[in-house]
C-alpha positions as CSV (number, residue, x, y, z in Angstrom):
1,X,0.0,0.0,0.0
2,X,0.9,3.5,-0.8
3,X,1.1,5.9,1.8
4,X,-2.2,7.8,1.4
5,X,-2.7,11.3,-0.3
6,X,-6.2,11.9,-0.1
7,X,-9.3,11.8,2.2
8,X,-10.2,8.3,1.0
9,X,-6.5,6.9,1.4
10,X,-6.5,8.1,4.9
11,X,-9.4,6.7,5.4
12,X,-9.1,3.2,4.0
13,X,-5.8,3.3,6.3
14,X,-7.1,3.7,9.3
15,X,-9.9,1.3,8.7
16,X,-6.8,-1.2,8.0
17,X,-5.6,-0.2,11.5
18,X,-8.7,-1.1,13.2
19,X,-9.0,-4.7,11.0
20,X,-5.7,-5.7,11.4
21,X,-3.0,-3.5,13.2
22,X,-0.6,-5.9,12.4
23,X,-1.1,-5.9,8.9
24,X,-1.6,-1.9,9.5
25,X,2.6,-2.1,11.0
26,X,4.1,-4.0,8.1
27,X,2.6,-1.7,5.8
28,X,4.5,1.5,7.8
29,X,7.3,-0.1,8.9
30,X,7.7,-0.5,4.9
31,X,7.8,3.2,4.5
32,X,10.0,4.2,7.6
33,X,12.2,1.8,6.2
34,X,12.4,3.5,2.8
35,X,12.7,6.7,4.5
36,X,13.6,7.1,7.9
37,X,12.7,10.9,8.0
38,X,8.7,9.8,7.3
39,X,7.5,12.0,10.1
40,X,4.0,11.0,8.9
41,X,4.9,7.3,8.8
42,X,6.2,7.7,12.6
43,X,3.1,9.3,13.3
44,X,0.7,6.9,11.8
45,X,2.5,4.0,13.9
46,X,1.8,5.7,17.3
47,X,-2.0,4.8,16.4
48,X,-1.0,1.3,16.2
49,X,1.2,0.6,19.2
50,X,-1.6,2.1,21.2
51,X,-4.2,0.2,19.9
52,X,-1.8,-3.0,20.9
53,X,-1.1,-1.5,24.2
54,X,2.2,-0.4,23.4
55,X,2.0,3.1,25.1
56,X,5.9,3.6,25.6
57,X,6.4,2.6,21.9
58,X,3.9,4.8,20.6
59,X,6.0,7.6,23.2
60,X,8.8,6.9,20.9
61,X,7.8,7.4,17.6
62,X,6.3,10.9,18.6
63,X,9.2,11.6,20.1
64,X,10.9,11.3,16.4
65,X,8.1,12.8,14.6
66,X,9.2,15.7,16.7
67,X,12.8,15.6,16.3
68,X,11.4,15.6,12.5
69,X,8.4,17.7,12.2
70,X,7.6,19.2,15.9
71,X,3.8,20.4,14.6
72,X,1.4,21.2,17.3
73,X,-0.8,17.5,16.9
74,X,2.7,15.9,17.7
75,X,2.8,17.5,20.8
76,X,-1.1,16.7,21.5
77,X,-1.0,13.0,21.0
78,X,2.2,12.8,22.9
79,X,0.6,14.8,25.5
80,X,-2.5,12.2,25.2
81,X,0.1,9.2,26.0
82,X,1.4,10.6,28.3
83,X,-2.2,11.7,29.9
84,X,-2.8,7.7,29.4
85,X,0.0,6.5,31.1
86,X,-0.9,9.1,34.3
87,X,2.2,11.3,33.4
88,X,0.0,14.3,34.0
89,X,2.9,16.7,34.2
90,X,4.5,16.0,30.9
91,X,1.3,15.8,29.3
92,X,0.8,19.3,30.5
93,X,3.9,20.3,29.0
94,X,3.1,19.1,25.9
95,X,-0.4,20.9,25.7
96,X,1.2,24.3,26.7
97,X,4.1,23.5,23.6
98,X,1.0,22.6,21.5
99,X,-0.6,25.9,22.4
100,X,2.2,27.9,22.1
101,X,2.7,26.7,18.4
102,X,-0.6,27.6,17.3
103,X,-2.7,29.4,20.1
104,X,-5.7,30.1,17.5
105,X,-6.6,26.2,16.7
106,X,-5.7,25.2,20.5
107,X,-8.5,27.7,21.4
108,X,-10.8,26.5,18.5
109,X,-10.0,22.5,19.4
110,X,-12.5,21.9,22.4
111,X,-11.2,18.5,22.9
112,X,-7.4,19.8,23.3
113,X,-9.2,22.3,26.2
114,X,-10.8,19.6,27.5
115,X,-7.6,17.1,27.9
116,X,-5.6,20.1,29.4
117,X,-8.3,20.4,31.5
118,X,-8.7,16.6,32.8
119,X,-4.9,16.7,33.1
120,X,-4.9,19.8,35.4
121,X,-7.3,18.1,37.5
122,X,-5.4,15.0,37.9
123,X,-2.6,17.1,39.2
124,X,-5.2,18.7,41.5
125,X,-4.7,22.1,40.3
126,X,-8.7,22.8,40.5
127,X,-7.9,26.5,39.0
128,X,-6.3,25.7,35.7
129,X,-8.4,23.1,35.1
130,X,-11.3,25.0,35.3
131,X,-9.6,28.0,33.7
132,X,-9.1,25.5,30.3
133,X,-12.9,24.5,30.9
134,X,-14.3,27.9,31.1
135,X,-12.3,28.6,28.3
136,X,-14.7,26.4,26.1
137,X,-17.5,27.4,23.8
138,X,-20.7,27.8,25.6
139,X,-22.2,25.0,22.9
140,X,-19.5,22.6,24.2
141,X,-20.7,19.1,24.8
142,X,-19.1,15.6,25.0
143,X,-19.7,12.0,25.7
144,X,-16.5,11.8,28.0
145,X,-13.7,10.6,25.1
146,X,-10.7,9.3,26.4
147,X,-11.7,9.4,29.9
148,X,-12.3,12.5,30.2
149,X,-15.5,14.0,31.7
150,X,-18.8,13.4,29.8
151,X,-21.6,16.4,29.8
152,X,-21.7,20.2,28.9
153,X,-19.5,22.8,30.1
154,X,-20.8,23.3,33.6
155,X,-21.6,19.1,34.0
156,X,-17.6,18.8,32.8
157,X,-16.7,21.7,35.9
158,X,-18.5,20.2,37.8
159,X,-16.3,16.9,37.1
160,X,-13.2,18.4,36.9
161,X,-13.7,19.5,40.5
162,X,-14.5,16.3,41.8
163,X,-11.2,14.9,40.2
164,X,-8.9,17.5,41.6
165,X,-10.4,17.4,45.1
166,X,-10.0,13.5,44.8
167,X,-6.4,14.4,43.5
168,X,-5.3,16.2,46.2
169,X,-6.8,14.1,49.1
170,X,-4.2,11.4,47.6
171,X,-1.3,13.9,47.6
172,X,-2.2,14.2,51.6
């Protein structure tokens, strides 16, 4: 398989990844292999090892797509591992780099709000979590993606003060 150029490609891709990831990893490992500068290859992987519960090797191919190409949705998804594996402070290291690069489409992006937001309250800093969340359009609603919490804006504040209350009891 080609690596994909259009909507479609992408799409029949990631429908591969789903059906069979390890089929999905033969196919990119092919292309990293002809070019080991395929930031988008690297990329693409990540999906994979995640989906086969290989968090620390989906950690390291971000970490080369951003020693190739260090875009703000690299920083995101590495922040997202990281927010999986409980690293909640590098995750929230990664969300202020991704902001930083493009503060416009961080503000637009509810769900990168909303991850900051989770992560802050797992760190128990009630504030900046509810700073991100209050930060989100009025209109906001999710199921809870991710783990993070499900409802409108002031369900998820609610939520987010319950996890950083819980957070900080287990600091004690």
């Amino acid at each position: 398989m080609k690596e994909p150029t259009t909507p479609e490609e992408v799409s029949a891709l990631h429908r591969l990844l789903r059906a069979d990831p390890q089929e999905f990893l033969r196919i990119v490992n092919e292309w990293i292999s002809e070019n080991p500068k395929n930031d988008r290859a690297y990329f693409d992987r990540h999906f994979a090892w995640m989906d086969l519960g290989e968090p620390q090797r989906a950690l390291d191919d971000l970490n080369k797509v951003i020693e190739l190409a260090p875009e703000p949705v690299a920083f995101i998804m590495r922040g997202e591992v990281y927010r999986f594996l409980g690293e909640y402070e590098k995750a929230v290291v990664d969300y202020a780099h991704a902001e930083a690069l493009d503060p416009a489409e961080w503000q637009d992006n509810g769900f990168c709000l909303l991850y900051q937001a989770d992560t802050h309250a797992h760190l128990g800093n009630e504030a900046a979590a509810l700073a991100c969340c209050a930060r989100l359009r009025d209109d906001f609603w999710t199921p809870g993606m991710n783990n993070t919490p499900s409802g409108g804006k002031a369900e998820i504040a609610d939520k987010l003060r319950l996890i950083a209350a819980h957070a900080r009891r287990k600091r004690e």
